[in-house]
C-alpha positions as CSV (number, residue, x, y, z in Angstrom):
1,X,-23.3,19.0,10.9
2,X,-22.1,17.2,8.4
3,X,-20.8,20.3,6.1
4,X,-18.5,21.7,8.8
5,X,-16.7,23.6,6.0
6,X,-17.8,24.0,2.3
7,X,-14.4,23.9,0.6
8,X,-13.6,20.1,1.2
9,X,-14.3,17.9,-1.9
10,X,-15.5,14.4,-2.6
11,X,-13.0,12.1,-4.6
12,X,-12.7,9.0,-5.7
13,X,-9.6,7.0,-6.6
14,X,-8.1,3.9,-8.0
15,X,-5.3,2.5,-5.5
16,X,-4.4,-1.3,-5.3
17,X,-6.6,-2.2,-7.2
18,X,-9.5,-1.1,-5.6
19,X,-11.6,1.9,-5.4
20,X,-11.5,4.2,-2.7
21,X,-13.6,7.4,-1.9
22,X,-11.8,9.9,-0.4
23,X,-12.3,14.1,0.9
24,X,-10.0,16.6,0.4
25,X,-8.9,20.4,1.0
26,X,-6.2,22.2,0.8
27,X,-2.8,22.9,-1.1
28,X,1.2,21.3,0.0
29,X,2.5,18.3,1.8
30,X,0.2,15.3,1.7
31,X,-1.3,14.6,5.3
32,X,-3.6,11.2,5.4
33,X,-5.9,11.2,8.1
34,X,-6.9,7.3,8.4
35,X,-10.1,6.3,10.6
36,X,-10.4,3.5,13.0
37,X,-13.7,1.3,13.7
38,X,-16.5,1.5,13.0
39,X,-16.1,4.9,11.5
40,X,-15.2,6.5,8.1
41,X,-13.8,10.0,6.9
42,X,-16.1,12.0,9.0
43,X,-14.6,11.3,12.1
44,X,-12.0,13.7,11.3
45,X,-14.0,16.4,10.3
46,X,-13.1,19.1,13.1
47,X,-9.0,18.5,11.9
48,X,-9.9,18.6,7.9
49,X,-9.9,22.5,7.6
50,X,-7.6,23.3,10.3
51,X,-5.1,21.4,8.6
52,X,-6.1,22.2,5.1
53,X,-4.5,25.7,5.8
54,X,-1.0,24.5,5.8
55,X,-1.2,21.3,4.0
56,X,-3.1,19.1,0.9
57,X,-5.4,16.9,3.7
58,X,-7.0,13.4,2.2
59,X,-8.6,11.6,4.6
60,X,-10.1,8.0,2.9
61,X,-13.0,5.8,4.2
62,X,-10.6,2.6,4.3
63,X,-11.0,-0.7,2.0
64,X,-14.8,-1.6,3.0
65,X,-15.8,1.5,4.6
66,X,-18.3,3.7,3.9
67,X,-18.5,4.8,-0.1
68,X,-14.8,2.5,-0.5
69,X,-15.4,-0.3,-2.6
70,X,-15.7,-3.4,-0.4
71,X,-13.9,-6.5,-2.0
72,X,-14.2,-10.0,-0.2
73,X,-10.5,-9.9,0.9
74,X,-7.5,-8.4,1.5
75,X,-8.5,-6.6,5.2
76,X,-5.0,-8.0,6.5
77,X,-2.3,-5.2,7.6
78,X,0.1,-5.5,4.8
79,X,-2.8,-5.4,2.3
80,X,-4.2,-2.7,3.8
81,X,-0.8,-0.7,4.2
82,X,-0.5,-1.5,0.5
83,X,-3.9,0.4,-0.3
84,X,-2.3,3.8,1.4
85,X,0.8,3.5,0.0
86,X,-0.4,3.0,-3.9
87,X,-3.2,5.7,-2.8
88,X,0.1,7.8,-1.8
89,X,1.6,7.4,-5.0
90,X,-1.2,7.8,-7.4
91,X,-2.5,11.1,-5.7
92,X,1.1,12.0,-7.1
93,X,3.1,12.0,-3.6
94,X,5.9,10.2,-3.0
95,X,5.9,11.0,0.6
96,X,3.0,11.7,3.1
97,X,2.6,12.8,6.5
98,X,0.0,10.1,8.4
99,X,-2.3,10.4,11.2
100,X,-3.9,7.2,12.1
101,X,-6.4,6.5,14.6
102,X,-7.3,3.3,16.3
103,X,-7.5,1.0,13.5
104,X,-6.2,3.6,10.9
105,X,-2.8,4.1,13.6
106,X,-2.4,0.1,13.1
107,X,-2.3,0.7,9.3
108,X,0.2,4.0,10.2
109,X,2.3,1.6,12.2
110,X,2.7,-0.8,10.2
111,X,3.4,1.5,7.2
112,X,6.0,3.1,9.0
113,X,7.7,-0.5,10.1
114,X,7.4,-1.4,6.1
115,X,7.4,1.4,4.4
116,X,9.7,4.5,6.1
117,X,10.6,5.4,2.9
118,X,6.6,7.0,2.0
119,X,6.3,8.9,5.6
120,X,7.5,11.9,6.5
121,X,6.5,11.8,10.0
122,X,3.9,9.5,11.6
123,X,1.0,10.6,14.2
124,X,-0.6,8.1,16.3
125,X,-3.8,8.5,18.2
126,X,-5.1,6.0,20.9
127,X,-3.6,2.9,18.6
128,X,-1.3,1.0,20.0
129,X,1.3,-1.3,18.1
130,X,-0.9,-4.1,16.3
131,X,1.8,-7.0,17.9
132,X,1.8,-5.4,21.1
133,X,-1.7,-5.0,21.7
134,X,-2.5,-8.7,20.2
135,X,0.0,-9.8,23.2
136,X,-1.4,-7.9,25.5
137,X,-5.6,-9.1,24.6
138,X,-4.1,-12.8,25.1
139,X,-2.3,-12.6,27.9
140,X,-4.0,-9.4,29.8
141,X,-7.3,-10.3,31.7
142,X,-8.0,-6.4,31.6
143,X,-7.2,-5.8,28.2
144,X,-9.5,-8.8,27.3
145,X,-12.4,-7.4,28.9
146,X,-11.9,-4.1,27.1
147,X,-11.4,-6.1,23.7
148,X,-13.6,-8.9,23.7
149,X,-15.5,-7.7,21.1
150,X,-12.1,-8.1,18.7
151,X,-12.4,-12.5,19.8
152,X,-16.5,-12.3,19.2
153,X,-15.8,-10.7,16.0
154,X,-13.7,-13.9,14.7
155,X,-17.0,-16.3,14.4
156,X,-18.2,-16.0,11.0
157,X,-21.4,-14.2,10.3
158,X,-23.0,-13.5,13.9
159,X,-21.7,-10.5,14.6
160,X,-22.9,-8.9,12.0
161,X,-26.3,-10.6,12.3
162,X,-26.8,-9.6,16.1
163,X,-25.2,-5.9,15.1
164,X,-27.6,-5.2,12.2
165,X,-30.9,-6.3,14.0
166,X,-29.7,-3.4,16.8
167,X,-27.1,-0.9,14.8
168,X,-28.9,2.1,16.9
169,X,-28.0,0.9,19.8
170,X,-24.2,-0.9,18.8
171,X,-23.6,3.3,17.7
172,X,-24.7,4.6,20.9
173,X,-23.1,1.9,23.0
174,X,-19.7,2.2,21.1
175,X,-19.6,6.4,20.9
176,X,-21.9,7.9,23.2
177,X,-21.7,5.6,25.7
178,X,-17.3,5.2,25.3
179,X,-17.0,8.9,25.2
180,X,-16.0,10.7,28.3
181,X,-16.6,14.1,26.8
182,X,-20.5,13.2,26.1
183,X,-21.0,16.2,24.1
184,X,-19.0,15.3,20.9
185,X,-22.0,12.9,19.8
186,X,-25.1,14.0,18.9
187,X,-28.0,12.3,17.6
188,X,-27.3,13.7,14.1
189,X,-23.6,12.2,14.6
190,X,-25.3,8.8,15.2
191,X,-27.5,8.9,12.6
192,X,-24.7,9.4,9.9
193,X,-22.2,6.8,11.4
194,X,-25.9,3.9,11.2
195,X,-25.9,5.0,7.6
196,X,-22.5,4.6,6.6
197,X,-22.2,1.2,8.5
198,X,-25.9,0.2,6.8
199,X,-24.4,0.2,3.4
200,X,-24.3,-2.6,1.7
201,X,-21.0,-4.9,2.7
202,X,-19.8,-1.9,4.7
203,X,-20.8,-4.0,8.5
204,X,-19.1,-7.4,6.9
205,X,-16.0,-5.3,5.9
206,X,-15.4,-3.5,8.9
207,X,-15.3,-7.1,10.8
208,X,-13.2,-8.2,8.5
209,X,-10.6,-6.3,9.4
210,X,-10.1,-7.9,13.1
211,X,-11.0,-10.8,11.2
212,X,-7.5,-10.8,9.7
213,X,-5.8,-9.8,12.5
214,X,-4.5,-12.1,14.5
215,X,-3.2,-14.2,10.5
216,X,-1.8,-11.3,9.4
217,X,0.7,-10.6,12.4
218,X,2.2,-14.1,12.9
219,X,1.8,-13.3,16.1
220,X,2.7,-16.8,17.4
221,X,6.1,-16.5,15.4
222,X,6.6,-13.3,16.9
223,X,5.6,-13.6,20.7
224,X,8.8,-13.0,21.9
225,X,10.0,-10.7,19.6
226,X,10.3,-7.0,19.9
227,X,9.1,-5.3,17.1
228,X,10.9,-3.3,14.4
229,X,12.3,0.1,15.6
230,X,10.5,3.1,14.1
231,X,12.9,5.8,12.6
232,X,10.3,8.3,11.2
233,X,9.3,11.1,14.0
234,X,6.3,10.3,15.9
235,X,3.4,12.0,18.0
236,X,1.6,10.0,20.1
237,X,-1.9,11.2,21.6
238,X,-4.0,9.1,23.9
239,X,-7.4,10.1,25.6
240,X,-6.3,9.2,29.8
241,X,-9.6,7.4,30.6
242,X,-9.8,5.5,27.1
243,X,-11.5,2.4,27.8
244,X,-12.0,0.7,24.7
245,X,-7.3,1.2,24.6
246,X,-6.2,1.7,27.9
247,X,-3.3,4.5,27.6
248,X,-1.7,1.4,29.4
249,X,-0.8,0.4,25.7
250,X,1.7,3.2,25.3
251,X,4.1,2.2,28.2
252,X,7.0,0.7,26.7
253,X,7.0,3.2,23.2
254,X,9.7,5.0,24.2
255,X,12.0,1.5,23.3
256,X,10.4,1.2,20.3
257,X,10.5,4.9,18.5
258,X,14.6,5.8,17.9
259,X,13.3,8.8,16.2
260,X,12.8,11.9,18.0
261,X,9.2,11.5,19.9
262,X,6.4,13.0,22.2
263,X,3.7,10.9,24.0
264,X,1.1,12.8,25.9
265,X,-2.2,11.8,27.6
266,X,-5.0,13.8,27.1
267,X,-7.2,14.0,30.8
268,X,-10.5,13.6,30.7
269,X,-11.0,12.2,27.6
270,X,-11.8,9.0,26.1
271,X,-11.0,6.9,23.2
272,X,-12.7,9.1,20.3
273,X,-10.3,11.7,20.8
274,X,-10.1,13.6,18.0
275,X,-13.6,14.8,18.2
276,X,-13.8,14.9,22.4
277,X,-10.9,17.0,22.6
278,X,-10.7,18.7,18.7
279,X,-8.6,21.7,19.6
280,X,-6.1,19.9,22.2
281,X,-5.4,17.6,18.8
282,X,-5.5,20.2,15.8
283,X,-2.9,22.1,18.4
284,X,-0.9,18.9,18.8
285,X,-1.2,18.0,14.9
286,X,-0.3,21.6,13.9
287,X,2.6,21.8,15.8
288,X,4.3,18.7,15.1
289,X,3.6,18.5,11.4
290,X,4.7,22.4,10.7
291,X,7.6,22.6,13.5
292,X,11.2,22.4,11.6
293,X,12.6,21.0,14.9
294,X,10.6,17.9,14.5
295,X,12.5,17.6,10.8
């Protein structure tokens, strides 16, 4: 399963100052695919050679992740922005077209809020906007009991204690289990996400980016304040019985995004949806990153 298509390579690059590993295919416009928790590159493996025939598509296991080197800090936002903009830059791009899921679409909106300038057009998948769904955890009893796990994850060395003595069981509860389309996870799938999350530091990492969550967005400084209007053009795809981010999360996006736009819900489909609904979101992806009316 794991090599869906032959032609993608393994890299690794310097960016920020760290190291980051990285697959690739394909020739054009940069298009970074950036994966949410607790995954790493593979979970984008049914988009990498779809994509690949129109554009250059990197997809990076993110600071911590996977075969990414895994420093003690810098998991907030803006660090973590920083590492896909200098990873941008020194894959010799100053512009990219990025598609971020879950935690990855927090990075891609806070990129886009920061740093317009590297994007060319932004795709969001099931991630809401990193101020708006802090506000919504602490003052949403629903959305609290969805994301409880991101306040559990806060006290400092338990989690990963109680998650390591039982990782077979934290995969199949947070895919198999969270998945409405059961079939997109196999055993093999499972096996390869354990390993990833067993390497050394990888578990601690991935924590740490929740960690710095609620630090990084001064979110008591900006409780009452909207956040920054995006102006890049945006796609925004979110699995209708998500229930890790309820599609709840993307009321309201319409105020945000004064760029020409398109939120859709995909039905019966849950949070993983780029590999529970593979073709609806290569379709989606294809057409918005190669349609001239989206330029």
């Amino acid at each position: 399963m794991l090599a869906l298509d032959s032609e993608w390579q393994h890299q690794f690059i310097e960016a920020n100052r760290i190291r980051l590993h990285y697959v690739t295919q394909g020739e054009g416009d940069l298009v970074l695919l950036l994966h949410g928790f607790p995954e790493f590159w593979y979970s984008w493996r049914y988009q990498i050679p779809v994509l690949a025939r129109h554009f250059r598509v990197v997809v990076p296991d993110l600071r911590g992740y996977n075969d990414s080197e895994k420093p003690s800090s810098g998991y907030d936002l803006d660090t973590l922005s920083t590492d896909i903009r200098s990873l941008i830059e020194n894959l010799g791009y100053s512009r990219a077209h990025v598609v971020g899921h879950d935690w990855g679409g927090a990075i891609a909106w806070n990129l886009a809020q920061k740093s317009p300038q590297c994007l060319d057009r932004l795709a969001l998948l099931s991630a809401p906007h990193p101020q708006r769904f802090v506000r919504e955890m602490l003052s949403n009893l629903d959305q609290l009991r969805q994301s409880w796990y991101v306040l559990a994850f806060q006290i400092p060395g338990l989690p990963e204690l109680l998650i390591k003595q039982n990782l077979k069981n934290f995969v199949n509860s947070m895919f198999q289990e969270q998945a409405i389309r059961k079939g997109a996870f196999s055993e093999e799938n499972a096996q390869l996400y354990q390993a990833a999350l067993n390497k050394p530091g990888a578990l601690s990492a991935a924590i740490n980016h929740y960690r710095h969550l609620f630090t990084s967005l001064n979110w008591v400084r900006d409780w009452g304040r909207s956040p920054d209007p995006i102006t890049i053009p945006t796609l925004v795809l979110w699995g209708e019985e998500d229930s890790i981010l309820s599609y709840r999360l993307a009321d309201g996006l319409d105020s945000l995004i004064q760029a020409p736009h398109k939120i859709k819900l995909v039905p019966h489909c849950g949070h993983w949806i780029q590999q529970e609904a593979p073709q609806t979101v290569n379709r989606e992806l294809l057409e918005f990153l190669r349609s001239p009316a989206w330029a």
